[in-house]
C-alpha positions as CSV (number, residue, x, y, z in Angstrom):
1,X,121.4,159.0,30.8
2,X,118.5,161.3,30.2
3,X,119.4,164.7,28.8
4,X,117.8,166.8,31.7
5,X,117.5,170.7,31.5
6,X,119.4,173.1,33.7
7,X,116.9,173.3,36.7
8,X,116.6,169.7,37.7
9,X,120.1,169.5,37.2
10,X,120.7,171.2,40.4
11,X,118.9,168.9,42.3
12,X,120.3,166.3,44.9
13,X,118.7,163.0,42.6
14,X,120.0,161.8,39.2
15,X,117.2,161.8,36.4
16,X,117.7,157.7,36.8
17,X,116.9,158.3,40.3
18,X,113.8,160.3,40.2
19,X,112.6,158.1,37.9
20,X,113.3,155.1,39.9
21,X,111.2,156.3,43.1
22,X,108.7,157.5,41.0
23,X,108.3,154.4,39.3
24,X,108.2,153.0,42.6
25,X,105.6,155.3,43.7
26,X,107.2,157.3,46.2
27,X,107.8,160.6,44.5
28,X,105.2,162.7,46.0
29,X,105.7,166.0,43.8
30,X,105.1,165.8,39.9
31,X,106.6,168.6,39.2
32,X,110.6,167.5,38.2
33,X,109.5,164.6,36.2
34,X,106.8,168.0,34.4
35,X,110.3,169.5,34.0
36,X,112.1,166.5,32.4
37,X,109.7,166.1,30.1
38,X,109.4,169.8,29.0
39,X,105.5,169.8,29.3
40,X,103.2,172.8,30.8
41,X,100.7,171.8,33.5
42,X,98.1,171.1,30.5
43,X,99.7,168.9,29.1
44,X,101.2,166.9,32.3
45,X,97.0,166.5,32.9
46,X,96.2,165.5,29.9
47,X,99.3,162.4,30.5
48,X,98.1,161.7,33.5
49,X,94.4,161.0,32.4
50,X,93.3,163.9,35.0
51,X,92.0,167.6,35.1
52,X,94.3,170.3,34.9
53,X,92.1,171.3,38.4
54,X,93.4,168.2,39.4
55,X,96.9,168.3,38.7
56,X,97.4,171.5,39.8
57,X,96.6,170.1,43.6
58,X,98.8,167.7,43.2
59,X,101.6,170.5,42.8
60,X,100.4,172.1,45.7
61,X,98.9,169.9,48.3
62,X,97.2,166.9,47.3
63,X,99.0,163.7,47.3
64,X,99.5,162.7,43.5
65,X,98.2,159.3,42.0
66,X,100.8,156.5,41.6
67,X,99.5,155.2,38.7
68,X,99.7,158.7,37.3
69,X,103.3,159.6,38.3
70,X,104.4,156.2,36.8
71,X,102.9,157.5,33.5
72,X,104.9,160.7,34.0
73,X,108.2,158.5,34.6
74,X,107.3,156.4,31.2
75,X,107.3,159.6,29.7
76,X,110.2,161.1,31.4
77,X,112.4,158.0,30.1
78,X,111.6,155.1,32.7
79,X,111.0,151.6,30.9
80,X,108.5,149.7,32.7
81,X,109.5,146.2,31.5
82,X,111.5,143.6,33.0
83,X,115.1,143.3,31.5
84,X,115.1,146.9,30.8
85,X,115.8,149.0,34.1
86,X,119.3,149.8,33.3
87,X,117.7,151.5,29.8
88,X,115.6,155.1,29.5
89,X,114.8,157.1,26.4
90,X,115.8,160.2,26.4
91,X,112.2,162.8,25.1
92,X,115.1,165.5,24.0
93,X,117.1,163.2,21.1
94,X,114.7,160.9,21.1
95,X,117.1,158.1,22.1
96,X,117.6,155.1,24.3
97,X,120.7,154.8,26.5
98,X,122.1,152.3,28.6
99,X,124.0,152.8,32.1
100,X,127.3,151.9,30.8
101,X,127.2,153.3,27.2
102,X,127.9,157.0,26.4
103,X,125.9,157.3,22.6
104,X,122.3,156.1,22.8
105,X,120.3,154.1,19.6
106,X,117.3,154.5,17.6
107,X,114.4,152.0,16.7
108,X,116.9,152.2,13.4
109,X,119.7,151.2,15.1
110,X,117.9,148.1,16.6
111,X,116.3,147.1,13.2
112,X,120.0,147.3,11.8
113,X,121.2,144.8,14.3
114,X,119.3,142.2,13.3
115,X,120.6,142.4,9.6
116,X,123.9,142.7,10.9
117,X,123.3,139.6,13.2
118,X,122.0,137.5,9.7
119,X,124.8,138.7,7.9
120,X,127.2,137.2,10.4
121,X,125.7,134.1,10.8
122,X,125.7,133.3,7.1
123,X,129.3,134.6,7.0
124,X,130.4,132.5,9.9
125,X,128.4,129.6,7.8
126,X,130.5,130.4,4.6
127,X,133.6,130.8,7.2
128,X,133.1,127.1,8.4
129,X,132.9,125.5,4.7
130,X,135.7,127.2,4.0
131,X,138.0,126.1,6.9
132,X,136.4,122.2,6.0
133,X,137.7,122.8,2.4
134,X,141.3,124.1,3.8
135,X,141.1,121.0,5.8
136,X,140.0,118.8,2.9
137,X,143.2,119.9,1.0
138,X,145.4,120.0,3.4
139,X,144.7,116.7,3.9
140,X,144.9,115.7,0.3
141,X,148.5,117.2,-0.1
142,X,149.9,115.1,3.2
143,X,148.5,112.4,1.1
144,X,149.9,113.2,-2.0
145,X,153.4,113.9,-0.5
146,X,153.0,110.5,1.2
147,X,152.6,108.8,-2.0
148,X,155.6,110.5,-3.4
């Protein structure tokens, strides 16, 4: 869910979709996933470990590198790792969104989590003692009204 600017949004492909076939190696025209980044022709070069010379026929009419467009969909937002194709990071807010959620995280948010997950755990801990001492006196009152 890549914030994408005005001109790629006309396009037929989805940002998720131009990265996917780029990732995949067949995108055969840098230039959108230049745009999605926001980066000049310089700079694109300088990403994809090449000469300006060189990436400038790639725009034209040279067949890109694959290796070199997968940098370009890293960059663009693409995670490369296993378990995290439905995610990309968004370069414009700097964030990480999922297919299915509408507000994206931040490394923050993900450090947060695991507090948040300890804090749980030791209250479900402190939830469970306190259920066995409900029980405990429960049980002592059926006795007591037993004896009475």
């Amino acid at each position: 869910m890549c914030r994408r600017p005005q001109a790629i949004m006309a396009g037929i492909m989805s940002v998720r979709e131009e990265l996917e076939v780029g990732f995949l190696g067949k995108l055969t025209n840098p230039k959108d996933l230049q745009t999605i980044i926001n980066i000049d022709n310089v700079e694109a070069a300088k990403a994809c470990l090449v000469s300006p010379e060189t990436y400038r026929r790639w725009l034209s009419d040279r067949k890109p590198n694959k290796t070199a467009i997968k940098l370009l969909c890293i960059l663009a937002g693409r995670s490369p790792w296993p378990g995290w194709e439905r995610f990309s990071y968004s370069p414009y807010d700097h964030k990480i969104y999922a297919d299915d959620l509408k507000y994206g995280f931040t490394p923050g948010d993900l450090y947060s989590m695991f507090y948040l997950r300890q804090g749980f755990e030791y209250l479900e801990c402190e939830n469970k003692k306190l259920r066995e001492r409900v029980e405990e006196l429960e049980q002592n009152a059926a006795d007591l009204e037993a004896q009475v």
